[in-house]
C-alpha positions as CSV (number, residue, x, y, z in Angstrom):
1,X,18.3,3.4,32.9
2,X,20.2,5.4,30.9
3,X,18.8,7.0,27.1
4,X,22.3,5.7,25.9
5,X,22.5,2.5,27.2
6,X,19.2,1.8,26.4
7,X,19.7,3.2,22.7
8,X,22.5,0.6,22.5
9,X,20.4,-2.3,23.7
10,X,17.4,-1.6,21.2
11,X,20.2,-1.4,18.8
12,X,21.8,-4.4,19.2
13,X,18.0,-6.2,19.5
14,X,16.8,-4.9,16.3
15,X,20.5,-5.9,14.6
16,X,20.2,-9.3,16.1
17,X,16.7,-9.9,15.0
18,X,17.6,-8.7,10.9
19,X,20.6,-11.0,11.0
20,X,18.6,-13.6,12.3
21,X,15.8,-13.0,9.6
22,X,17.9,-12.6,6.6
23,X,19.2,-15.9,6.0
24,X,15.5,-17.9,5.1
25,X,13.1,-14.5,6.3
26,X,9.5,-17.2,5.4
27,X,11.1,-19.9,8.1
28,X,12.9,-17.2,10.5
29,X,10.2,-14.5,10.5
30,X,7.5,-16.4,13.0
31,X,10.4,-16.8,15.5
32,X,11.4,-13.2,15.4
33,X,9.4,-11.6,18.9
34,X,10.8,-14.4,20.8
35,X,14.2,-13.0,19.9
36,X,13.3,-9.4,20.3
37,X,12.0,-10.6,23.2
38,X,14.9,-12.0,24.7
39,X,17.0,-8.9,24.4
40,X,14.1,-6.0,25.4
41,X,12.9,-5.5,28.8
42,X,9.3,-7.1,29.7
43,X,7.7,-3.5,29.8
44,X,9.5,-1.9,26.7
45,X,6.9,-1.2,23.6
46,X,4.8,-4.1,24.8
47,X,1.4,-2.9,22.4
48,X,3.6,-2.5,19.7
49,X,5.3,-5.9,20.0
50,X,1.7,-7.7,20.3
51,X,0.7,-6.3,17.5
52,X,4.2,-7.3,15.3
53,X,3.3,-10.9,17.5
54,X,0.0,-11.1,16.4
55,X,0.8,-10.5,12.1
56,X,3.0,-13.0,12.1
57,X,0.8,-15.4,14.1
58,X,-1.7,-14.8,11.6
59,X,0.1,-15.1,8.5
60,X,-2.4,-13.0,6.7
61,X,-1.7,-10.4,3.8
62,X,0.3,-8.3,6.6
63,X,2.6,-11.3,7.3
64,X,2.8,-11.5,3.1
65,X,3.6,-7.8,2.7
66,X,6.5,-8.1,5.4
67,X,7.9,-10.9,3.2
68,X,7.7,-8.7,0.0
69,X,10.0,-6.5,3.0
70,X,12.3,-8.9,2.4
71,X,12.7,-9.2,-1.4
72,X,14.4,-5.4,-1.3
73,X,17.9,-5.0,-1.5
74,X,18.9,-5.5,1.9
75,X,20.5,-2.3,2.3
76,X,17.4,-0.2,1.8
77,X,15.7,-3.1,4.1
78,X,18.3,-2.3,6.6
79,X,18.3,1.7,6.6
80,X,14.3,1.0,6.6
81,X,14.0,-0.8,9.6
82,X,17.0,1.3,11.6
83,X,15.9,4.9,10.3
84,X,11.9,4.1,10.1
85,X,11.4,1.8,13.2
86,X,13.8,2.6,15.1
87,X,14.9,5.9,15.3
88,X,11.9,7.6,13.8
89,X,9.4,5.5,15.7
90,X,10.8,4.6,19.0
91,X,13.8,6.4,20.1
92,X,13.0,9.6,18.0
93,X,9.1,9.1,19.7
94,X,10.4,9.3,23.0
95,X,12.3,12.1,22.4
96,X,9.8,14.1,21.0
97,X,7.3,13.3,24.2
98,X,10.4,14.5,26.3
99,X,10.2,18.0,24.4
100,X,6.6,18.3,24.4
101,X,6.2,18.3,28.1
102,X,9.4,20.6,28.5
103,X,8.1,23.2,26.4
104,X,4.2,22.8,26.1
105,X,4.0,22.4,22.5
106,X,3.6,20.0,19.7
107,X,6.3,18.3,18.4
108,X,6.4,16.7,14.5
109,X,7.3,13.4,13.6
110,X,8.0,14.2,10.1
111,X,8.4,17.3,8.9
112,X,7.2,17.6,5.2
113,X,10.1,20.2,2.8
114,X,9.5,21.7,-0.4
115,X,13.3,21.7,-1.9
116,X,11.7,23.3,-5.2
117,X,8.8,25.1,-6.2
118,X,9.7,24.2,-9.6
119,X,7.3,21.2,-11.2
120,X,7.7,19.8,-14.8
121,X,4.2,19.1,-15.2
122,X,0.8,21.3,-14.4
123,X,-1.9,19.0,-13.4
124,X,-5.4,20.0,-12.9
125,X,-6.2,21.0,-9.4
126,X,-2.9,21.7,-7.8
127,X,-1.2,24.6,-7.1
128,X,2.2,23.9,-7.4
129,X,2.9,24.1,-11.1
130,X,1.5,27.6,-11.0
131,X,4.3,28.7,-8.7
132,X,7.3,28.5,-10.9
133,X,11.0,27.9,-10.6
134,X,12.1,31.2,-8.7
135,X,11.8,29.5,-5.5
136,X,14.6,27.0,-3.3
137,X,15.4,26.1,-0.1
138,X,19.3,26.0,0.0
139,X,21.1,22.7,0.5
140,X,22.2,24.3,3.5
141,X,18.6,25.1,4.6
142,X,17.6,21.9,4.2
143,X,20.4,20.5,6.3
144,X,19.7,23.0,9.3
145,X,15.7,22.1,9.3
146,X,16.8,17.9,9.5
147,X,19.4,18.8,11.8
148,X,17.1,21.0,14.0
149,X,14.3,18.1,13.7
150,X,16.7,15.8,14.9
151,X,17.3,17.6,18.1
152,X,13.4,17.6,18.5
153,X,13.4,13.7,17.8
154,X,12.4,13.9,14.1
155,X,13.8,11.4,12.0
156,X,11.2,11.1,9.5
157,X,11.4,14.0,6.1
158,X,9.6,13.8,3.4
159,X,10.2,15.8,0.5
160,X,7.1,17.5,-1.2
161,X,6.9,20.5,-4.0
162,X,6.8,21.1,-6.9
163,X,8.5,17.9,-7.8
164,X,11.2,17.5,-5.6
165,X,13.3,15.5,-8.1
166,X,13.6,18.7,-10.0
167,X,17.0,19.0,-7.3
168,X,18.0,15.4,-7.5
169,X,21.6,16.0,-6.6
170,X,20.9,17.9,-3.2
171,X,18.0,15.5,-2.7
172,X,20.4,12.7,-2.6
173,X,23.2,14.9,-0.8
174,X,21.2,15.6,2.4
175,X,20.0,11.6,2.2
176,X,24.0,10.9,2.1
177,X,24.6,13.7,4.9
178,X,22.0,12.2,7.6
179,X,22.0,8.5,6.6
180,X,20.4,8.2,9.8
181,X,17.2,9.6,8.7
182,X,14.7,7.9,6.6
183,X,13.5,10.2,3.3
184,X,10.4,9.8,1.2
185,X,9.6,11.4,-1.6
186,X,6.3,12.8,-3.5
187,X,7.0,12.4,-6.9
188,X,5.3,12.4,-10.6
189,X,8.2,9.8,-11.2
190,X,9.0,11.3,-14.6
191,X,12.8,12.4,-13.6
192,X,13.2,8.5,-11.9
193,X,15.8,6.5,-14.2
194,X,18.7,4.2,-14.3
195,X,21.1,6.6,-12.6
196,X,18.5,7.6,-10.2
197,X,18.0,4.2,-9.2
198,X,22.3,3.9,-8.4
199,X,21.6,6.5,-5.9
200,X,18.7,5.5,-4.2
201,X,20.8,2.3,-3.5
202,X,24.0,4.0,-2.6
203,X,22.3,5.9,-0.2
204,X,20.3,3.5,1.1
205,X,17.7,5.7,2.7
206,X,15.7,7.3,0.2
207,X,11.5,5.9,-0.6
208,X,9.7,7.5,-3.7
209,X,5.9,7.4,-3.6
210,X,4.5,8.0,-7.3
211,X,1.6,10.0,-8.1
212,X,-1.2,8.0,-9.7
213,X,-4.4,9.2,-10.1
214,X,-5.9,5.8,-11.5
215,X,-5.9,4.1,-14.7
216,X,-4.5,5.4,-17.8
217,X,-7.5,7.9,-18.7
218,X,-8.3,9.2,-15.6
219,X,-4.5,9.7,-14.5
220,X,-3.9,11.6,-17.8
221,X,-6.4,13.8,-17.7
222,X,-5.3,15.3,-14.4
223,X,-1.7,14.3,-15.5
224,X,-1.2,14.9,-19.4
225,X,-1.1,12.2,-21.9
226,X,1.6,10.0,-21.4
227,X,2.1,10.5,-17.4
228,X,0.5,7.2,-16.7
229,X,2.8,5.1,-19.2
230,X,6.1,7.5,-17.6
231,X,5.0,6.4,-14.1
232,X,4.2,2.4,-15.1
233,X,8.0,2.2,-16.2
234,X,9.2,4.6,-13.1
235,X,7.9,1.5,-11.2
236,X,9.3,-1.5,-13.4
237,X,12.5,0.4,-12.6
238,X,12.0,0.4,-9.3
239,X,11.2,-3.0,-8.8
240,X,13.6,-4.3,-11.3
241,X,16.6,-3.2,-9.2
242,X,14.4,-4.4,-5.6
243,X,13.9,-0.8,-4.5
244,X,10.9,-0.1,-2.1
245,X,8.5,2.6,-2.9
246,X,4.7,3.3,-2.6
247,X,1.6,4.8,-4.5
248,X,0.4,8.6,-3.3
249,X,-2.9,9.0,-4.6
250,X,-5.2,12.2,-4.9
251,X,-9.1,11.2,-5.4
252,X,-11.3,13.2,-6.7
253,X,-15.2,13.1,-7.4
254,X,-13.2,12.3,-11.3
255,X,-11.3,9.3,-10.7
256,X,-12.6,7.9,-7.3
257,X,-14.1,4.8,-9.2
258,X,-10.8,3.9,-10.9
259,X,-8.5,4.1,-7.5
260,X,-11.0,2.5,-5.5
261,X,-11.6,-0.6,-7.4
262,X,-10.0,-3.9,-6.4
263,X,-8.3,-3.9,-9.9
264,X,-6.2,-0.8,-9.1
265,X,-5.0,-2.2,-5.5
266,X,-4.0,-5.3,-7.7
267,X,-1.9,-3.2,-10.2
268,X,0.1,-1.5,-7.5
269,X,0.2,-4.8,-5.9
270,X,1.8,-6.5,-9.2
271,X,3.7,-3.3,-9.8
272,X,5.9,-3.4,-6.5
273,X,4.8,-0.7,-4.5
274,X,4.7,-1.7,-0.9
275,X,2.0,1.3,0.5
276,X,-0.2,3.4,-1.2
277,X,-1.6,6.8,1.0
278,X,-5.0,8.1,-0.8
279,X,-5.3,12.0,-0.5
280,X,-9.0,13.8,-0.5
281,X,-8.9,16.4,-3.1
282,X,-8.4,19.6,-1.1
283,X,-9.8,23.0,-3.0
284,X,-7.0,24.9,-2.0
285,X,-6.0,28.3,-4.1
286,X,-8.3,31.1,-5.6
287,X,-8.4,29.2,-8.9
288,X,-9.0,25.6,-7.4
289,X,-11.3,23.2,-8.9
290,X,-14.0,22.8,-6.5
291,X,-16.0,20.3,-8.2
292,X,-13.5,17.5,-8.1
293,X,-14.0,17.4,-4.3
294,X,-15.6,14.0,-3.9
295,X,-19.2,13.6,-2.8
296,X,-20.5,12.2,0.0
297,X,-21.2,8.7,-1.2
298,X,-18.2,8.9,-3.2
299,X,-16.2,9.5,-0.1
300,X,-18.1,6.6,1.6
301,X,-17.2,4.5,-1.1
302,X,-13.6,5.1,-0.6
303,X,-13.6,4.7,3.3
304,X,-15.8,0.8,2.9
305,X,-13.7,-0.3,0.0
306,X,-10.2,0.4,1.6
307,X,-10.9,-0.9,4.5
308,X,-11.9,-4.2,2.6
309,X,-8.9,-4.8,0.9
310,X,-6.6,-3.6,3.9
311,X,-7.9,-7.3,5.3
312,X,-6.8,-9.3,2.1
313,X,-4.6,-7.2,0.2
314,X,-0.8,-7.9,0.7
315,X,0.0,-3.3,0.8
316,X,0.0,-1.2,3.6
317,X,-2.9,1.5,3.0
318,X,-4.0,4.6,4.4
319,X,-6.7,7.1,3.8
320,X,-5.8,10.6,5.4
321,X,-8.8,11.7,5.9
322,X,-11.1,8.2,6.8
323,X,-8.5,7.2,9.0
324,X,-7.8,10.0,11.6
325,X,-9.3,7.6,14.0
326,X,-5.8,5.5,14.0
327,X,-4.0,8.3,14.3
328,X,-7.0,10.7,17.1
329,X,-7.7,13.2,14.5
330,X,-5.5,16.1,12.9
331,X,-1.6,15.5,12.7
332,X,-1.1,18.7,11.9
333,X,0.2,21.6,13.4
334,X,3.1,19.6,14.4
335,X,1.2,17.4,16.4
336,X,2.9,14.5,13.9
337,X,3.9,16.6,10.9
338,X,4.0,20.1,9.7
339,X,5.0,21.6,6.3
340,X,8.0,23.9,5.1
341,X,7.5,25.8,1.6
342,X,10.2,26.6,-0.8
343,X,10.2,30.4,0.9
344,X,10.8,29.0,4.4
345,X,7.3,29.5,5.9
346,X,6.8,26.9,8.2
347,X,3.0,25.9,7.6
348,X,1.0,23.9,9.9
349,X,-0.3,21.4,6.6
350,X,0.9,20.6,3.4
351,X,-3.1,22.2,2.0
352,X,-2.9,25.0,5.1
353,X,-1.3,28.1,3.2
354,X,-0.7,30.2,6.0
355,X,2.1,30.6,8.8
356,X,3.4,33.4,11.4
357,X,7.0,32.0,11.2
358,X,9.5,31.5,8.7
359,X,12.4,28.8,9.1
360,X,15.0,31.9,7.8
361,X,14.5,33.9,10.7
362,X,13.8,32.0,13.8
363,X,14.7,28.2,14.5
364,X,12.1,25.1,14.2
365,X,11.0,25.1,18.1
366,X,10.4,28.4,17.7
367,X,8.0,27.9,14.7
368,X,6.5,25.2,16.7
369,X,5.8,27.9,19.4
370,X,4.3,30.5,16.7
371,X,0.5,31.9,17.5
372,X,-0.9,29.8,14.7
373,X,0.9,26.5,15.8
374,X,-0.4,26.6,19.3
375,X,-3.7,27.5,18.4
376,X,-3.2,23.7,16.4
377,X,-2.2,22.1,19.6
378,X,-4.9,23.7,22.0
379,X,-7.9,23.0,19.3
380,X,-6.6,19.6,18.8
381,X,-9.0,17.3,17.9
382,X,-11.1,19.8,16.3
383,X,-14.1,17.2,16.3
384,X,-15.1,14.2,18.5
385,X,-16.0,12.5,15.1
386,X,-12.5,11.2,14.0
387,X,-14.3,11.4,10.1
388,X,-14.3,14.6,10.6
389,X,-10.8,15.5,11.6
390,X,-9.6,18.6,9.2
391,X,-10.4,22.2,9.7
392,X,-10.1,23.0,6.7
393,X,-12.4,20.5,5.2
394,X,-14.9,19.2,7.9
395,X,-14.6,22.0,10.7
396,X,-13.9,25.1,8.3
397,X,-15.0,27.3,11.4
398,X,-12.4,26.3,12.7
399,X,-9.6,27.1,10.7
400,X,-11.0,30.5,10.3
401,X,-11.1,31.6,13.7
402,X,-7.6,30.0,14.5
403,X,-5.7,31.9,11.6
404,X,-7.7,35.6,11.9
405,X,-6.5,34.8,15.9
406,X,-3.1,34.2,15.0
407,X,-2.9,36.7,12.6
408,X,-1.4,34.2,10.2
409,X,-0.8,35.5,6.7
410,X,-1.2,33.9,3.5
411,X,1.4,32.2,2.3
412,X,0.8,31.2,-1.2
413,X,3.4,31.4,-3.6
414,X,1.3,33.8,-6.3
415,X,-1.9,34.1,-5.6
416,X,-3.2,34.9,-2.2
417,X,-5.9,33.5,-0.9
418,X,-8.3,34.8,2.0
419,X,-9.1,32.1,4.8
420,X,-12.6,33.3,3.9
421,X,-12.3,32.5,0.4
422,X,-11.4,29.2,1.1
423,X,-13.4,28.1,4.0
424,X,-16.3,29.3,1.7
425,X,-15.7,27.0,-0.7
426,X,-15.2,23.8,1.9
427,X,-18.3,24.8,4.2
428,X,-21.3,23.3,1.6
429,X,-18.8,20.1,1.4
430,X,-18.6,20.3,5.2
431,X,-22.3,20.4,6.1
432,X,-23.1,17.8,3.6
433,X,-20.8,15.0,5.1
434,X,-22.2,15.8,8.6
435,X,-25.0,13.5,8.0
436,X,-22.7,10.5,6.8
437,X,-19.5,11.0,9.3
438,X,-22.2,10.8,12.1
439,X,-23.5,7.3,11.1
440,X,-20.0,5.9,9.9
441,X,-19.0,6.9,13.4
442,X,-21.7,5.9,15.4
443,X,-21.9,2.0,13.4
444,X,-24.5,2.7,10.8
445,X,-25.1,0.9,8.0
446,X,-22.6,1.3,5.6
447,X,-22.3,1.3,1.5
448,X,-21.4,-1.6,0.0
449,X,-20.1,0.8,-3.2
C-alpha cells in the first residue's frame, strides 16, 4: 500500500475515534477499538491495539488515568494523541525502522536539546548550574536538529538544560513552528506562570515535567528553600487551566524514602500530573556527589514499590533504570534517544559527557554514524540482565572501552572529566548491585521495603 495513503487512513481512524470519544469519553471510551478497528487493517499494530483493548476491558487505574486524558483542554488532548501516538509512535516508528536498515545505524525516537546552559537555581548534585549562561543553541539550530529528526522519523523532543524555560520565547516559537511534533520539557517549574500557561495552550503541543525531589525537606535541600512551595503552585497552575504535565524525579540514597512512599504517588496523583519518570542519581562530573547514589536495598526498594503502585495507582510511571526490561536495555546511543548540549555535541546520553560529532559541523545521520554512536549500537544491550542496562552505572567497563575506542572527548561544559575518573567512581556501585540485579532477574525473593 502506499506510506501516503496509509498515513491518511491512520489519520482519518485516530480523528474518528477522538470525535467519537469526546462527547461522553466514560460511556464512549470501552467502544473505542471496535471503531479503530473498523477503519485499520486486521494486521496493522495488532499488539498494540490488544493491549489499548485489554485497559479498557479492565477498567483498572490505566482505564482511570485515560479518563483524567480526558479532563485536559482538548486541544492539548488532541496535539497529544496526533503528535505522541501517532506520528511519534507509529508512523514516525516506521520510518525510523526504514532508515535503520538503509544505513546500519541507530535511529532516536526523541532526541533530548539543551536550548540553554543557563539554570536559575544550583542544586546539589547536578552539573548544570555550574555551567553558566555563555552557552545557546540558536533558534535556528534548534529548528535544523527537529527538522533533520523529522526526516529520520523523530517526532518526539524534549527540552533539557540548564532550565530550558530560561528561553521561553524560542521554546514556544519552535513548538509553534513544528506543531506537528510533540515537546516536553524538564523543568524546576519556577519560570511556569499565568502567561506561560496562554502559551502552552495556544500552542497546543508543549508537556512540562517538574522536578521534585520529594516532600518539602528533602526537595529543598537538594533544591533551596522555597523550591518545593514554587513547584506545588507551578502545578495548581497547571491543573487549574487543564494542562497535562508530569513529575521527573531524581532519587538519591537522600530522599529515596520520601519519593517512594505511597503518600508521594498520591500527591502527584491529587496535584494533576499524569506521569512521573524516577531518575537514579548518576555521579557524573569531577565534583559529583557520590554518596547520594542509592544503595542497593534502596534501589530495590524503589524497583518493588513502583511496581506496586503502577497496578493501583491512576499515573503512568517509569523507572529508567529498573525498567530497561520494557524497553531491552540501553536507549541510548540513539537506539531511542540521544542528547544535544548547548555547544552542539551530539552525546549518546543525557549523563554520557562525551561525543566525536557536533550538530554545527556535520548533520544528525551523520552524528548517528560517529565512532562513539556505533560502538552504542554494536554493544547494545551491554548486559543480558535488563537491571543492569547502563554502562555507565552497571557495566562501567564498558563505557570505558567504547569511548578510549572512539576516541570520544569530553564534553563537559567546565570541568573535564576523564572516563576513568568517572567509571571509578560507578565500579564499587556496579559490583555491589551484581548480587541483587541477579536475583531480581532470575525471580528471587524480593523486598517488601
Amino acid at each position: 500500500m502506499n506510506k501516503s495513503v496509509k498515513d491518511s487512513m491512520q489519520n482519518f481512524a485516530i480523528n474518528q475515534a477522538l470525535k467519537y470519544i469526546e462527547g461522553n469519553p466514560e460511556e464512549n471510551i470501552p467502544k473505542l477499538m471496535t471503531l479503530v478497528d473498523k477503519f485499520t487493517p486486521t494486521e496493522w499494530y495488532t499488539s498494540q491495539r490488544d493491549a489499548i483493548r485489554n485497559v479498557i476491558d479492565e477498567k483498572n487505574n490505566w482505564y482511570q488515568l485515560m479518563l483524567k486524558v480526558y479532563d485536559i483542554n482538548p486541544g492539548s488532548r488532541k496535539a497529544f494523541f496526533q503528535n505522541f501516538l501517532f506520528n511519534a509512535s507509529l508512523k514516525g516508528s516506521a520510518i525510523q525502522e526504514e532508515v535503520k536498515e538503509q544505513e546500519g545505524c541507530n535511529v532516536p525516537w526523541a532526541i533530548l536539546l539543551d536550548p540553554t546552559s543557563s539554570c536559575n537555581l544550583h542544586c546539589t548534585g547536578c552539573w548544570a548550574a555550574e555551567y553558566g549562561n555563555q552557552l545557546n543553541l540558536t533558534l535556528e539550530d534548534l529548528d535544523s536538529i527537529v527538522r533533520q529528526g523529522k526526516e529520520l522519523g523523530t517526532y518526539m523532543y524534549i527540552y533539557t538544560g540548564g532550565e530550558p524555560l530560561v528561553r521561553k520565547k524560542d521554546v514556544i516559537r519552535l513548538c509553534e513552528m513544528h506543531p506537528d511534533c510533540e515537546f516536553l520539557c524538564f523543568t524546576n517549574g519556577t519560570l511556569i506562570d499565568e502567561q506561560f500557561c496562554q502559551e502552552m495552550i495556544h500552542v497546543k503541543n508543549f508537556v512540562p515535567a517538574l522536578s521534585l525531589e520529594g516532600f518539602e525537606e528533602a526537595n529543598d535541600g537538594r533544591r533551596g528553600k522555597g523550591m518545593y512551595q514554587k513547584v506545588l503552585n507551578a502545578m495548581s497552575l497547571l491543573k487549574q487551566h487543564k494542562l497535562p504535565f508530569g513529575i521527573s524525579t531524581c532519587y538519591t540514597s537522600k530522599n529515596v524514602d520520601d519519593v517512594s512512599s505511597e503518600k508521594y504517588f498520591d500527591l502527584m496523583i491529587d496535584s494533576g500530573a499524569l506521569f512521573v519518570w524516577f531518575f537514579h542519581y548518576m555521579p557524573v562530573g569531577n565534583d559529583a556527589a557520590v554518596e547520594l547514589m542509592p544503595k542497593p536495598q534502596q534501589r530495590e526498594m524503589m524497583y518493588n514499590r513502583i511496581r506496586g503502585y503502577r497496578e493501583t495507582k491512576p499515573i503512568f510511571s517509569m523507572d529508567f533504570q529498573n525498567d530497561a526490561e520494557f524497553v531491552g536495555g540501553c536507549i541510548a546511543g540513539g537506539r531511542n534517544y540521544l542528547h544535544i548540549n548547548a555547544k552542539g555535541d551530539v552525546e549518546p546520553c543525557v549523563f554520557i559527557h562525551y561525543s566525536n560529532a557536533n550538530i554545527h559541523e556535520v548533520s544528525l545521520l551523520d552524528a548517528l554514524k560517529s565512532p562513539l554512536f556505533m560502538a552504542y549500537h554494536d554493544g547494545q544491550p551491554f548486559n543480558d540482565n535488563m537491571l543492569r542496562p547502563c554502562p555507565m552505572l552497571e557495566n562501567p567497563e564498558a563505557l570505558r572501552k567504547m569511548v578510549k575506542d572512539a576516541g570520544a572527548v569530553n564534553t563537559d561544559y567546565q570541568s573535564l572529566e576523564s572516563v576513568d575518573h568517572l567509571c571509578d567512581k560507578t565500579t564499587p556501585y556496579a559490583e555491589n548491585w551484581i548480587s541483587t540485579a541477579e536475583r531480581l532477574w532470575q525471580g528471587g525473593d524480593k523486598c517488601t521495603g
